[in-house]
Backbone as ProteinMPNN parsed JSONL, in Angstrom:
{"seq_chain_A": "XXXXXXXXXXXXXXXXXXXXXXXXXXXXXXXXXXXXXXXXXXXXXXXXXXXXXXXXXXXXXXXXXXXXXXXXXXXXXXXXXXXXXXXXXXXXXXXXXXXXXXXXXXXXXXXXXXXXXXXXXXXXXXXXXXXXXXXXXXXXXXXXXXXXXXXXXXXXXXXXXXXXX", "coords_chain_A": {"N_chain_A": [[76.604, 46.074, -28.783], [73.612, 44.338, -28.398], [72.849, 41.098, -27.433], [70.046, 39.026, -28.706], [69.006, 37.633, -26.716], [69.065, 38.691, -24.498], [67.746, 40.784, -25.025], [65.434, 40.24, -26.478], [62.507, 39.603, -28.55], [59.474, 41.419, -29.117], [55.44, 41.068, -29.95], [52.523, 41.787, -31.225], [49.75, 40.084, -31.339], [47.073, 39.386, -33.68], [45.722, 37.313, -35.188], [44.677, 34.24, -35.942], [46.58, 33.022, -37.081], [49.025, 33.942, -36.627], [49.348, 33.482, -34.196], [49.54, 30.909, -34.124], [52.142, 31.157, -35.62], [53.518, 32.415, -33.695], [53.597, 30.541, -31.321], [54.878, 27.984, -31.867], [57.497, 29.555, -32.207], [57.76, 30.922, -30.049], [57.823, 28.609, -28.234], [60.157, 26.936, -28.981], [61.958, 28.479, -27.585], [62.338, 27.726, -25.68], [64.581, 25.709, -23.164], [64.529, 23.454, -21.189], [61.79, 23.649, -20.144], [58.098, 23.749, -21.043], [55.074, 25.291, -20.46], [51.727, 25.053, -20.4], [48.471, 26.734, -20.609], [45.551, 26.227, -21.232], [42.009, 26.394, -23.208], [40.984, 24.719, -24.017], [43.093, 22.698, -25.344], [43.342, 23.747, -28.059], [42.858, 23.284, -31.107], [44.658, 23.236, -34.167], [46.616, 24.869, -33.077], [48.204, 23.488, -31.158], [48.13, 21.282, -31.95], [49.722, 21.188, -34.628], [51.677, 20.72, -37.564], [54.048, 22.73, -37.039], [54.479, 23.419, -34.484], [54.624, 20.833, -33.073], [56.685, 19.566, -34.235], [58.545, 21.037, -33.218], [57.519, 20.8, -29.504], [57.877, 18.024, -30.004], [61.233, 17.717, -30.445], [62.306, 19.226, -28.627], [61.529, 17.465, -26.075], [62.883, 15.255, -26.842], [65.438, 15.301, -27.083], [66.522, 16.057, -24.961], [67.114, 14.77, -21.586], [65.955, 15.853, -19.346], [63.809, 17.381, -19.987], [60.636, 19.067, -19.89], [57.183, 18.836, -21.065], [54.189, 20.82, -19.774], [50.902, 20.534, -19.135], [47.499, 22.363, -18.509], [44.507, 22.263, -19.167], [41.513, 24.072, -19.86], [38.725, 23.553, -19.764], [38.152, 20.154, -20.636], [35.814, 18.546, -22.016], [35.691, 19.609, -24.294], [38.277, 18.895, -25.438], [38.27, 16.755, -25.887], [36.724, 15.854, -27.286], [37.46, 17.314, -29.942], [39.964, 15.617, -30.91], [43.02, 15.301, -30.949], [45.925, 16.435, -32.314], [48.47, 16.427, -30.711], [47.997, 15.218, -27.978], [48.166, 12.901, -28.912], [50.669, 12.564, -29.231], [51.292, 13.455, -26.634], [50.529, 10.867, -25.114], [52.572, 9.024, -26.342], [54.975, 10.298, -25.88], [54.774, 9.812, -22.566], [56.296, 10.628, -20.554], [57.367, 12.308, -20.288], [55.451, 14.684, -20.814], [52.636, 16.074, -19.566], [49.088, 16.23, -19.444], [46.326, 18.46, -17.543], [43.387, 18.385, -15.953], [42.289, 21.667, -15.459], [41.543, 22.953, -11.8], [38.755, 22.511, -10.386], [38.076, 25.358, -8.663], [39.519, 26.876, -10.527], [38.851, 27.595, -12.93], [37.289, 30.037, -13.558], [39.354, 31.634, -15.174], [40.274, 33.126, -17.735], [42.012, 33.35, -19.279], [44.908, 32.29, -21.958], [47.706, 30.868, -22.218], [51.51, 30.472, -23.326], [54.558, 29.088, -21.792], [58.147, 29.658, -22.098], [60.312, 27.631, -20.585], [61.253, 29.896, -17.759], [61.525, 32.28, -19.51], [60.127, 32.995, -21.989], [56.802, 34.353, -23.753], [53.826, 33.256, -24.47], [50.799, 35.199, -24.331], [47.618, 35.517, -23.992], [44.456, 37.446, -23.208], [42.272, 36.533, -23.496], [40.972, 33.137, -23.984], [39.374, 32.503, -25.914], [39.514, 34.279, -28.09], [42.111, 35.118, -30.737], [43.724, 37.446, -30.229], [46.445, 38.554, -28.845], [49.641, 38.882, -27.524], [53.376, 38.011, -27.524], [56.685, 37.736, -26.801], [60.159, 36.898, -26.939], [61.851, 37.123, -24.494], [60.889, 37.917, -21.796], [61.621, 37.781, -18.711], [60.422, 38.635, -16.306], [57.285, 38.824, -16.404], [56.858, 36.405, -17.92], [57.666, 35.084, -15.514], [56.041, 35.524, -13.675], [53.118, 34.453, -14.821], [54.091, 32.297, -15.037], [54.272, 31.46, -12.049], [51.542, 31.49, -11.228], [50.558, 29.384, -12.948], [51.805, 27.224, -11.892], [50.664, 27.033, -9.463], [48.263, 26.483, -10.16], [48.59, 24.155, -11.367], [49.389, 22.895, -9.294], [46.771, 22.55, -8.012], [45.352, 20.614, -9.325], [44.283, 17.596, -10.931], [45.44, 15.17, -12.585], [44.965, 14.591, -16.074], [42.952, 12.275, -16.898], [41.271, 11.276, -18.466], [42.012, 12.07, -21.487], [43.796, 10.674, -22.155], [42.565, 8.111, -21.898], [40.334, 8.195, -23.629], [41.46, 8.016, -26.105], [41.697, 10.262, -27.689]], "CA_chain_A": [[75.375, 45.506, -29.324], [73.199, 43.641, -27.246], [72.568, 40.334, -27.681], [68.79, 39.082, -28.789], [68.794, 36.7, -26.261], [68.359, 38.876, -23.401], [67.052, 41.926, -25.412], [63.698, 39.584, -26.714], [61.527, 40.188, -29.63], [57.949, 41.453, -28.894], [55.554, 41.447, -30.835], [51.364, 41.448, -31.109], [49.005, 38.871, -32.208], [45.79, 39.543, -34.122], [45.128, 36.556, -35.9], [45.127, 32.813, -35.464], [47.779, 32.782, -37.908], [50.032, 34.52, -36.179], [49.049, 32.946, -33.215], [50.511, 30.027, -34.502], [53.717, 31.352, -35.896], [53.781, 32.235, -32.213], [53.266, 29.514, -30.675], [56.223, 27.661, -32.26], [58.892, 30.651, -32.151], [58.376, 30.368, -27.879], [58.514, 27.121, -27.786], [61.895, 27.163, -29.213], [63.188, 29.078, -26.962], [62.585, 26.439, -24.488], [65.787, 24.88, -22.975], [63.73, 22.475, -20.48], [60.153, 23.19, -19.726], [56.727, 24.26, -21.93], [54.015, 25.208, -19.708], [50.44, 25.247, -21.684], [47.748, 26.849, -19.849], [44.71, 26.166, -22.639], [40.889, 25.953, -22.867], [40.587, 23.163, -25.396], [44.013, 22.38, -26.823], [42.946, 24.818, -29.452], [42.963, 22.748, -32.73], [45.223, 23.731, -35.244], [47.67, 25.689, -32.62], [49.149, 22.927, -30.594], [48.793, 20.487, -32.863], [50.043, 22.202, -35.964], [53.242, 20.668, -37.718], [55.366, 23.654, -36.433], [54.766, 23.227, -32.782], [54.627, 19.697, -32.443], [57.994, 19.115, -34.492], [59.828, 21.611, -31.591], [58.155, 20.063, -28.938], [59.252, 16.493, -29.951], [62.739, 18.011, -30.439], [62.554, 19.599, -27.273], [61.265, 15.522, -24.991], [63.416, 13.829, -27.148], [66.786, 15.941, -27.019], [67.022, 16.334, -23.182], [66.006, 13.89, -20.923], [65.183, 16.338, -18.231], [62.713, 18.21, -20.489], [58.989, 18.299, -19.817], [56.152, 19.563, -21.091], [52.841, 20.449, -18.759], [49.687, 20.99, -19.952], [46.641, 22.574, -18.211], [43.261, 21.923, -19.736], [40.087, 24.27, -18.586], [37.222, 22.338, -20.612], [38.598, 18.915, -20.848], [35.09, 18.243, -22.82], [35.785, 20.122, -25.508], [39.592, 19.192, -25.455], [38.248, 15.539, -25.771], [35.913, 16.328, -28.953], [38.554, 17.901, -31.277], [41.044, 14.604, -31.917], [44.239, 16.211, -30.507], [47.247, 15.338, -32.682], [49.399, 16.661, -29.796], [47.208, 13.939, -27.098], [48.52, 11.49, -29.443], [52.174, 12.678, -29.092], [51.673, 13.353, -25.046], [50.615, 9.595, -24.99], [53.819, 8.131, -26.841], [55.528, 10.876, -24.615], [53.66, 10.73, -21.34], [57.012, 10.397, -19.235], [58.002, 13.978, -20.719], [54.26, 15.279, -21.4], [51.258, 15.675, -18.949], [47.889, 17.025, -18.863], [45.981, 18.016, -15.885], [42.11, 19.215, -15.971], [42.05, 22.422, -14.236], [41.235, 22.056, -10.672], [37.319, 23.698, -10.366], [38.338, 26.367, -8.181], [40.414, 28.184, -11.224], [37.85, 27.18, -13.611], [37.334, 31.052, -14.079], [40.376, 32.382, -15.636], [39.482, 33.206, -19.069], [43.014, 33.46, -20.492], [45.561, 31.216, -21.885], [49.323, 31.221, -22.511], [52.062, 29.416, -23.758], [55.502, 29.82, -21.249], [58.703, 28.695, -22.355], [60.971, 27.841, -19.483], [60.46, 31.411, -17.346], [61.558, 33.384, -20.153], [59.369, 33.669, -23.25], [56.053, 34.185, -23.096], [52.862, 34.083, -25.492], [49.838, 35.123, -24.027], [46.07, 35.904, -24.718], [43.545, 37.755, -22.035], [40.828, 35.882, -23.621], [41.083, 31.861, -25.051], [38.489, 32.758, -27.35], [40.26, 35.231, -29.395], [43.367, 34.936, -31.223], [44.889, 38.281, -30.338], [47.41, 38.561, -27.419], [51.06, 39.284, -27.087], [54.01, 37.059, -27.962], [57.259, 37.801, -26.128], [61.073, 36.028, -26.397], [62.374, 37.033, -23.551], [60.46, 38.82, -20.659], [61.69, 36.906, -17.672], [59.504, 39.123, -15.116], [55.986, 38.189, -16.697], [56.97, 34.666, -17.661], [57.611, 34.442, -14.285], [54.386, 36.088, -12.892], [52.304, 33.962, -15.253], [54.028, 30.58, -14.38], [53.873, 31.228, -10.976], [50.02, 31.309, -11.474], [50.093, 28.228, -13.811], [52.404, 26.162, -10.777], [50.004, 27.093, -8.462], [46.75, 25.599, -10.739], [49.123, 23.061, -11.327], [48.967, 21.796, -7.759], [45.794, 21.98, -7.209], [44.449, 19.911, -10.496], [44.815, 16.462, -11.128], [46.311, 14.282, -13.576], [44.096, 14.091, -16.808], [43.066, 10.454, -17.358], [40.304, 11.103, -19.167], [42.492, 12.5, -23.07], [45.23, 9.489, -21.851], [41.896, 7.008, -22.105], [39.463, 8.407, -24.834], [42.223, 7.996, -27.596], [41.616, 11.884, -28.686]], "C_chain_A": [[74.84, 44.431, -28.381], [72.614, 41.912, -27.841], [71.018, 39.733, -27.619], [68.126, 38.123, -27.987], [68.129, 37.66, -24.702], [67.92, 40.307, -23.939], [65.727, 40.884, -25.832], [63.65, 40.235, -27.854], [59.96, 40.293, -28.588], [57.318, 41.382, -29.413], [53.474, 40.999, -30.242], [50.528, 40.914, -32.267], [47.952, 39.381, -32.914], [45.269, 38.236, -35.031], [45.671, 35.062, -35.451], [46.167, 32.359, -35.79], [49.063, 32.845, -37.563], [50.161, 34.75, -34.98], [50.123, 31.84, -33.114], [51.586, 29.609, -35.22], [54.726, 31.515, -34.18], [54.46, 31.639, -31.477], [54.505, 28.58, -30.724], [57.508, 28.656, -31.66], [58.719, 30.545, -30.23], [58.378, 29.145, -27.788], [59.705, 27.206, -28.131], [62.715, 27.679, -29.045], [63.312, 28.163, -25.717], [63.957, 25.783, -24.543], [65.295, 23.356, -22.223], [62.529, 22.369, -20.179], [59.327, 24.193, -20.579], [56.001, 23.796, -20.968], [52.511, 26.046, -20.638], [49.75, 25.553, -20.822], [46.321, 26.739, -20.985], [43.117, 26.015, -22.265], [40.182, 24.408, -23.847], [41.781, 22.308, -26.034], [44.25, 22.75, -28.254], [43.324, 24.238, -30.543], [43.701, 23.526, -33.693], [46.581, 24.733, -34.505], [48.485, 24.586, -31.968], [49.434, 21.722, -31.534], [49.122, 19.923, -34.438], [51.661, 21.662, -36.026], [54.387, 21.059, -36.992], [55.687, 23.312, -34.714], [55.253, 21.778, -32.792], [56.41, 19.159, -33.021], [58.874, 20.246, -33.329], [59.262, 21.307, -30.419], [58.369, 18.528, -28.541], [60.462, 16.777, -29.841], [62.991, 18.193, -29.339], [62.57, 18.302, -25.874], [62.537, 15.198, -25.803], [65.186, 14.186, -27.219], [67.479, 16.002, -25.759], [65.941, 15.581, -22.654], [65.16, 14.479, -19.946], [63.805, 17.208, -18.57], [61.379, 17.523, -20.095], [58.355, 19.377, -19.982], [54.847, 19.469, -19.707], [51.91, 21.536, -19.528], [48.248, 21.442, -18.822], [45.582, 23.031, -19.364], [41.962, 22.753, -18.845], [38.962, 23.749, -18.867], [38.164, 21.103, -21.349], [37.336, 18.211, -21.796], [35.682, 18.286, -23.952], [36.946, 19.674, -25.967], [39.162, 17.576, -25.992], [37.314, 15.469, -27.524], [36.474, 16.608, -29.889], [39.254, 16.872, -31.21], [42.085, 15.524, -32.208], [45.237, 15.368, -31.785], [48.367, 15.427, -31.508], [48.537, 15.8, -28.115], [47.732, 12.898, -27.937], [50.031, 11.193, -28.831], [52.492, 12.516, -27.471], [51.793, 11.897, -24.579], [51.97, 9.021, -25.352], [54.885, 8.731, -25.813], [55.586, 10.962, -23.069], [54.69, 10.01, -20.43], [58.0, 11.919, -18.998], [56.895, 14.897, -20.622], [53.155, 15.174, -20.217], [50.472, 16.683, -19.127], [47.035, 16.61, -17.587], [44.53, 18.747, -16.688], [42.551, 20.571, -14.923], [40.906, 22.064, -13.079], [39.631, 23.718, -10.906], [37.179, 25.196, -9.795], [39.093, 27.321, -9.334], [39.591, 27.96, -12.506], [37.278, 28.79, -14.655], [37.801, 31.842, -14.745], [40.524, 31.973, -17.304], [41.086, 32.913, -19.825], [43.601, 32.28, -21.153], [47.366, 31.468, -22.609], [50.203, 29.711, -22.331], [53.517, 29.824, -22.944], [56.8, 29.018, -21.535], [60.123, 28.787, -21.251], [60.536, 28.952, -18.59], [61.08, 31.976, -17.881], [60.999, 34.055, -21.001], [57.931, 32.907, -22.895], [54.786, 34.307, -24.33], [51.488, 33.851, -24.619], [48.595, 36.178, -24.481], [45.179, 36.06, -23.542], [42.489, 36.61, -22.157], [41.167, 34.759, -24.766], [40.566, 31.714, -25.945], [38.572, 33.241, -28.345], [41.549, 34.74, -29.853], [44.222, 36.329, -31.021], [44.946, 38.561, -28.443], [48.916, 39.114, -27.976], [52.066, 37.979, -27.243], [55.629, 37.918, -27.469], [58.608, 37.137, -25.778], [61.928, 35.741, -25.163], [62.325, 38.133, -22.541], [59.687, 38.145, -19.69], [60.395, 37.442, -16.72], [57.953, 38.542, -15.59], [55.966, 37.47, -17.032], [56.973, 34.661, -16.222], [56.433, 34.746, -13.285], [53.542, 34.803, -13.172], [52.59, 32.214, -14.657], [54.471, 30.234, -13.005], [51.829, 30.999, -10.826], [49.888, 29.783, -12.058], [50.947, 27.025, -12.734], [51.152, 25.981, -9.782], [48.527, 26.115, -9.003], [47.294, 24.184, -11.282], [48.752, 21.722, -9.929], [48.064, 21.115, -7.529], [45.005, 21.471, -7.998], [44.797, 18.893, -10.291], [45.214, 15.878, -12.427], [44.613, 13.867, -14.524], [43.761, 12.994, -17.486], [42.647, 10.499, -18.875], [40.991, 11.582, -21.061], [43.381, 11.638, -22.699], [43.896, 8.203, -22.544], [40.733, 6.743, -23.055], [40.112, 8.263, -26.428], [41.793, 9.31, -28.456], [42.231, 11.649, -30.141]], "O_chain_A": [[75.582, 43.739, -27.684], [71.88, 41.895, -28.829], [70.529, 39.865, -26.497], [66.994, 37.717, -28.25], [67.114, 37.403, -24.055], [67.719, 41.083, -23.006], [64.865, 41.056, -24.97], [64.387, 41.146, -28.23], [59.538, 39.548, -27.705], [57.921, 41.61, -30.462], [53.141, 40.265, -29.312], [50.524, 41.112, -33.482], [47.958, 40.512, -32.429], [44.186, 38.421, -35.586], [46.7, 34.779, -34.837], [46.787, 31.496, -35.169], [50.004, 32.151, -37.949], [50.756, 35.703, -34.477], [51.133, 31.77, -32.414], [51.999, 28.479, -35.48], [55.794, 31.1, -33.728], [55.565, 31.904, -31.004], [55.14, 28.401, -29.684], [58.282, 28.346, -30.754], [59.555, 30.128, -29.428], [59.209, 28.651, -27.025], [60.423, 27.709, -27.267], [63.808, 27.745, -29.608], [64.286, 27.999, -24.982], [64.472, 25.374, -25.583], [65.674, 22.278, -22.679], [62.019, 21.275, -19.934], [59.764, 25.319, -20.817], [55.96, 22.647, -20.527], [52.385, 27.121, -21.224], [49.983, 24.877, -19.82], [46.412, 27.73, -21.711], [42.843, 25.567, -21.151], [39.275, 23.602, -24.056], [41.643, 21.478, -26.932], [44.953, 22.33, -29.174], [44.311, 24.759, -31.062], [43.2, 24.608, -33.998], [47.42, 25.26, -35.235], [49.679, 24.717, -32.237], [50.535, 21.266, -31.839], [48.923, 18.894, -35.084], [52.566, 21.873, -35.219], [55.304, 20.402, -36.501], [56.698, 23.071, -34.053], [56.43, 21.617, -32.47], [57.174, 18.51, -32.307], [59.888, 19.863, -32.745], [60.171, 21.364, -29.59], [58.758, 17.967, -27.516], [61.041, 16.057, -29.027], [63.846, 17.493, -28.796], [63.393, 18.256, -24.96], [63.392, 14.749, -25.04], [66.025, 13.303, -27.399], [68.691, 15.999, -25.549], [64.728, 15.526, -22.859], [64.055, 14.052, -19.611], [62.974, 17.607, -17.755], [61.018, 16.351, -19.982], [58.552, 20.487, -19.486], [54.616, 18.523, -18.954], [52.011, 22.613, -20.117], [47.983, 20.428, -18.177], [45.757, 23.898, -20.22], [41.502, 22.436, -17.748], [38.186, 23.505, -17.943], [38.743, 21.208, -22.43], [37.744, 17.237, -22.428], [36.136, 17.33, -24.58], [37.013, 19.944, -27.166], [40.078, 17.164, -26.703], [37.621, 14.964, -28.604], [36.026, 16.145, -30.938], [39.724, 17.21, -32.296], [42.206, 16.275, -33.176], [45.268, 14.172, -32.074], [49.141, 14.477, -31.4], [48.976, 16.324, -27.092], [47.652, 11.792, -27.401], [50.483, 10.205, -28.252], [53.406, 11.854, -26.98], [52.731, 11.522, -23.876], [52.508, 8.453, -24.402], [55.552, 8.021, -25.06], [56.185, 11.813, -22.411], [54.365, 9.079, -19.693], [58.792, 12.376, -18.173], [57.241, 16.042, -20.33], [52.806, 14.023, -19.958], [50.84, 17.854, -19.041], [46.892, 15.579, -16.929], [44.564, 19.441, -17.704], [43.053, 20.425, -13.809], [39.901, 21.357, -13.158], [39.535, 24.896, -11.251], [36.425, 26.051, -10.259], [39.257, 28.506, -9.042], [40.253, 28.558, -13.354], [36.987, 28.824, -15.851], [37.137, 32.811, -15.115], [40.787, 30.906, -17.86], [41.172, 32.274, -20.874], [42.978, 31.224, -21.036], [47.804, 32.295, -23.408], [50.003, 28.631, -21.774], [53.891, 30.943, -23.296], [56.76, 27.81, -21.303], [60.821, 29.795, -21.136], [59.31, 29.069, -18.574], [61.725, 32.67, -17.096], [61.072, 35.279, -21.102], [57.672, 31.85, -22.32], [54.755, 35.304, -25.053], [51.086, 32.745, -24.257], [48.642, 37.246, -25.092], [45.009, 35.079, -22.819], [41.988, 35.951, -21.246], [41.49, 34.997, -25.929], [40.94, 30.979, -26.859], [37.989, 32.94, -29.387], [42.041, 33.829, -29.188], [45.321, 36.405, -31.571], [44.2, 38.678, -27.47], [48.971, 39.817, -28.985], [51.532, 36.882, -27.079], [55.622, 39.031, -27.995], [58.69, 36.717, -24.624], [62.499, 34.704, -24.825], [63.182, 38.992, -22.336], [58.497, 37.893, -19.501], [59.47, 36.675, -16.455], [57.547, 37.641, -14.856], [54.854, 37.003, -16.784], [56.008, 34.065, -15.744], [56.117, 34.127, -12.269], [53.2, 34.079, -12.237], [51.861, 31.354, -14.162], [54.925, 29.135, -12.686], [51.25, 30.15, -10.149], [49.055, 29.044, -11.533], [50.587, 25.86, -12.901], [50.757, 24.879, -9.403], [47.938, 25.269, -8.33], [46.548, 23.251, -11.577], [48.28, 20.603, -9.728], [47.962, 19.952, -7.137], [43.818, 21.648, -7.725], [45.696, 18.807, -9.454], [45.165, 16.671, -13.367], [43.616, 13.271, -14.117], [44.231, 12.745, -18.596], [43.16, 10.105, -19.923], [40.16, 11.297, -21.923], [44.359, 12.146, -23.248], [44.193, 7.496, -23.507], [40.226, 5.651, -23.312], [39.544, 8.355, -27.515], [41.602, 9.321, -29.672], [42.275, 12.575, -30.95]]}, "name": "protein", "num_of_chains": 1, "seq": "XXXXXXXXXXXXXXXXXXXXXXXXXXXXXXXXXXXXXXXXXXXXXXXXXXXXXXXXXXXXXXXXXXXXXXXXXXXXXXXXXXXXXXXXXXXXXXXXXXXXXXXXXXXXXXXXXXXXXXXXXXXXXXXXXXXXXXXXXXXXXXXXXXXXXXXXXXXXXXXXXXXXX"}
């Protein structure tokens, strides 16, 4: 019998709902790093009870843990009154957001990666249906090679550190 750790669950999204049953269940497979690739911080998904209690558990359990956050409309991300911008703040030696850098400005999707094994992602940030994924190392690792790389070349988001979201 194979163990469900490196067999995964798969499974597909259609609703926000079950977006953000999601959203939680990969985070918690995180051992050390949550990489957010987002167009707003999407209200009600990141900072939704479920997530935000795994990943406080996750900063505050291991020191080496860290979340990273990419932001592609930092407007909009600044307009909604994050509860999870509140938490990055009290966190922000575990927690960062970056604006995406203008050059990647185009890339419609968004995904949630936990360490490079589990993976929930969505073609399009606008919809709620995508794919959700515990453990399928090869496209975690595609995707957060993509999200290192827009990592680089963004900067450090002042601007949800200094608006009190």
């Amino acid at each position: 019998m194979q163990d469900e750790r490196t067999q995964g669950r798969r499974w597909v999204l259609s609703s926000f709902e079950e977006t953000r049953a999601a959203a939680a269940e990969i985070a918690n497979v995180a051992k050390r790093t949550l990489s957010i690739y987002t167009l707003d911080l999407e209200p009600g998904l990141y900072d939704h009870d479920d997530f935000l209690d795994v990943a406080k558990r996750l900063v505050l359990s291991k020191r080496y843990a860290r979340i990273r956050v990419l932001i592609s409309d930092p407007y909009r991300a600044s307009r909604n009154g994050n509860r999870f911008v509140a938490v990055g703040r009290r966190l922000n030696s575990s927690i960062e957001f970056r604006n995406v850098h203008e050059d990647y400005k185009d890339h419609r999707e968004a995904y949630l990666i936990a360490d490079d094994t589990a993976l929930l992602y969505r073609v399009d940030s606008t919809r709620w249906e995508g794919i959700a994924d515990t453990y399928e190392r090869a496209v975690a690792q595609r995707y957060l090679a993509q999200f290192d790389e827009i990592w680089a070349a963004s900067e450090t988001e002042q601007e949800l550190r200094e608006l009190r979201v």
